[in-house]
N, C-alpha and C positions, 0 to 999 in steps of 0.2 A: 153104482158106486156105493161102498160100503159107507158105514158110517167110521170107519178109521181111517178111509181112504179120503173123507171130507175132511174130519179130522188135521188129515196130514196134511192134506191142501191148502186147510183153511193155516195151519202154522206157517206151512210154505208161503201164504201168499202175506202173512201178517209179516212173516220175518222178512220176505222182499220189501216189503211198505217200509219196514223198519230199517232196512239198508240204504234203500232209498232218499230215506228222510233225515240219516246221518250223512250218509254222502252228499244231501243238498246243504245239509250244516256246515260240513265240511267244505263244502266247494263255496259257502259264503263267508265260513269264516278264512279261508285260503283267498278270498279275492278282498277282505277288508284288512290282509294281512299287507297284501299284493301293493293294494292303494295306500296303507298307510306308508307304507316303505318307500313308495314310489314319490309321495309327499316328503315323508323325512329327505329322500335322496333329494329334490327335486330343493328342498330347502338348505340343504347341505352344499349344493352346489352355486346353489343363487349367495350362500353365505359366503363360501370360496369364493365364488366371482366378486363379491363386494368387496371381502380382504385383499384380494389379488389387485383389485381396480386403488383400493388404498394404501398397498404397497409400491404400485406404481408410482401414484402419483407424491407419493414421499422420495421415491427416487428422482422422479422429474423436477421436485422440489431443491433435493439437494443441488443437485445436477446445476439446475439452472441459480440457485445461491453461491455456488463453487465459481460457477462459470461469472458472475458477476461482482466477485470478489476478485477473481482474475484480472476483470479487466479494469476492477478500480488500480489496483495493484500497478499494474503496467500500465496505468496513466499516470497513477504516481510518480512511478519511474522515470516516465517520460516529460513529467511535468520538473523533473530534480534534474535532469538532462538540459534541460532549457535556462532554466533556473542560473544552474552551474556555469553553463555553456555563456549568459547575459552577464553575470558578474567577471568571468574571464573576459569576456570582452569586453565590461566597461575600465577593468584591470588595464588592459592591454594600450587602450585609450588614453586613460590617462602616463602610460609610460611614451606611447609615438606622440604626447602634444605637442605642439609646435614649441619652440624654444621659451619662448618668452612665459607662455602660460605654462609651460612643468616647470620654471622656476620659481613661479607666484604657489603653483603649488607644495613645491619643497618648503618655501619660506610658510603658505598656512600649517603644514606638519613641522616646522623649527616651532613657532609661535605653540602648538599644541604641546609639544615635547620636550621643548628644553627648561634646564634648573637654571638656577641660578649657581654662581661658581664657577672654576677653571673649566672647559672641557675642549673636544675638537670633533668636528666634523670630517667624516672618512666618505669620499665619491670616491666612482670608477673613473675611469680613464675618460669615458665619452663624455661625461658630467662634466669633469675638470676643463676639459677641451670647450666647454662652450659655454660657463659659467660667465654670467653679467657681472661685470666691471664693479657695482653699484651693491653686490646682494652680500658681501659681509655687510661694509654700511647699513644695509637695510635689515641685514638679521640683529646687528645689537640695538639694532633700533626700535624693532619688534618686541625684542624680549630686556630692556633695559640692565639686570641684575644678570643677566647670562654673559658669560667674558670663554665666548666660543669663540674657536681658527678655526678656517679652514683647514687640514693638510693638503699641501701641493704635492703628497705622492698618491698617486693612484690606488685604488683598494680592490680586492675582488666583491665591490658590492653590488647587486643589483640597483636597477632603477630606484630611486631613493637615496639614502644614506643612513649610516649608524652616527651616533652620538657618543663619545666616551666621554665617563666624568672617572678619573682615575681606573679603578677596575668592574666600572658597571659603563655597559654597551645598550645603548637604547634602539635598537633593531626600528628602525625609519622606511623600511625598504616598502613599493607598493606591495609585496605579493605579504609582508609579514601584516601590515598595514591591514588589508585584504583579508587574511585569517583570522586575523585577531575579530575583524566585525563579520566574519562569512555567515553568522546567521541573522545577522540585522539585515546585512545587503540580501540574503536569500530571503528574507520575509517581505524586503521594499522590492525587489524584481519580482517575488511571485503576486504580489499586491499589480504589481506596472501587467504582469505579461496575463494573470489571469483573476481578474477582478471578479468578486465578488458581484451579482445581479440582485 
C-alpha cells in the first residue's frame, strides 16, 4: 500500500468515524426530541383530560342545580295547589254550615261591616227562605247606630250578602270575603298544612 493509498484510507476511515459520530448525535438528539414531545404530548393530554373531567363536572353541576330547582319549583306549585285547594274548602264549609251557625256567621260579618245610617241588606233566595225569626232584632242589636232592613226580595247574591248605604254596596259575600283575605288565609293554611320543623 502506497502512502496515498493510506492517506486515503486513513481520510476514509476518519470521515466514516466522523459520520458515525454525527449520526449518533443525531440519533440522540432525534430521540431527546422523540421524548420531549412524547412528555409535552403526554402532558397535553393529561391537561385535556383534567379540563375535560372539569367541564364535565360543571355540566353535572348544572345539571343537577337545574334539576333541583325544578323540583323546588313543582313543590311549590304543588304546595299552592293544596294551599288553594284548603282555603276553597274551608270557603265551601262555611257556605254548607248548618243553618243556625251560617247565620251567627252573617250576623259576625254584619257586626264587621256595617255603618251607621240608612241601608239594606240584599240575600238570595235560599238565605231569605230560611232566615231566623229573631236576626234583624239581633242585627240592630249588634251594630246599635246601623238602621239596616232586610229586603224580602231575593237578590242574585252568593252565600253572604251586600250591604247598600245609598249608592255604595259593601260586597259581604264568602267568596269576596275570601279574596279580600286570600293571602292571610294562604299564609294560615300553608303555616296548618306544612309547618315549619
Amino acid at each position: 500500500m502506497t502512502g496515498l493509498e493510506s492517506i486515503l484510507n486513513q481520510i476514509a476511515s476518519d470521515g466514516q468515524k466522523e459520520a458515525e459520530e454525527q449520526l449518533s448525535a443525531a440519533r440522540a438528539k432525534a430521540a431527546e426530541i422523540t421524548e420531549k414531545a412524547k412528555a409535552e404530548g403526554a402532558e397535553k393530554v393529561r391537561a385535556a383530560l383534567k379540563d375535560g373531567e372539569r367541564r364535565a363536572q360543571e355540566i353535572r353541576d348544572r345539571a343537577q342545580s337545574a334539576a333541583e330547582l325544578e323540583q323546588r319549583n313543582q313543590m311549590l306549585v304543588f304546595k299552592q295547589e293544596l294551599i288553594g285547594e284548603a282555603v276553597e274548602a274551608a270557603r265551601e264549609s262555611l257556605e254548607n254550615a248548618p243553618d243556625k251557625e251560617y247565620f251567627e256567621i252573617l250576623l259576625t260579618l254584619y257586626k264587621r261591616f256595617a255603618q251607621e245610617g240608612r241601608g239594606e241588606m240584599l240575600l238570595n233566595k235560599r238565605d231569605i227562605d230560611r232566615l231566623p225569626d229573631d236576626f234583624l232584632a239581633r242585627m240592630r242589636k249588634a251594630v246599635p247606630g246601623a238602621e239596616v232592613t232586610i229586603s224580602p226580595k231575593p237578590h242574585q247574591v252568593e252565600n253572604g250578602f251586600l250591604l247598600v248605604y245609598g249608592g255604595v254596596d259593601i260586597n259581604c259575600t264568602f267568596r269576596a270575603i275570601f279574596e279580600d283575605a286570600y293571602e292571610e288565609l294562604r299564609d294560615a293554611a300553608g303555616k296548618l298544612l306544612f309547618p315549619v320543623a
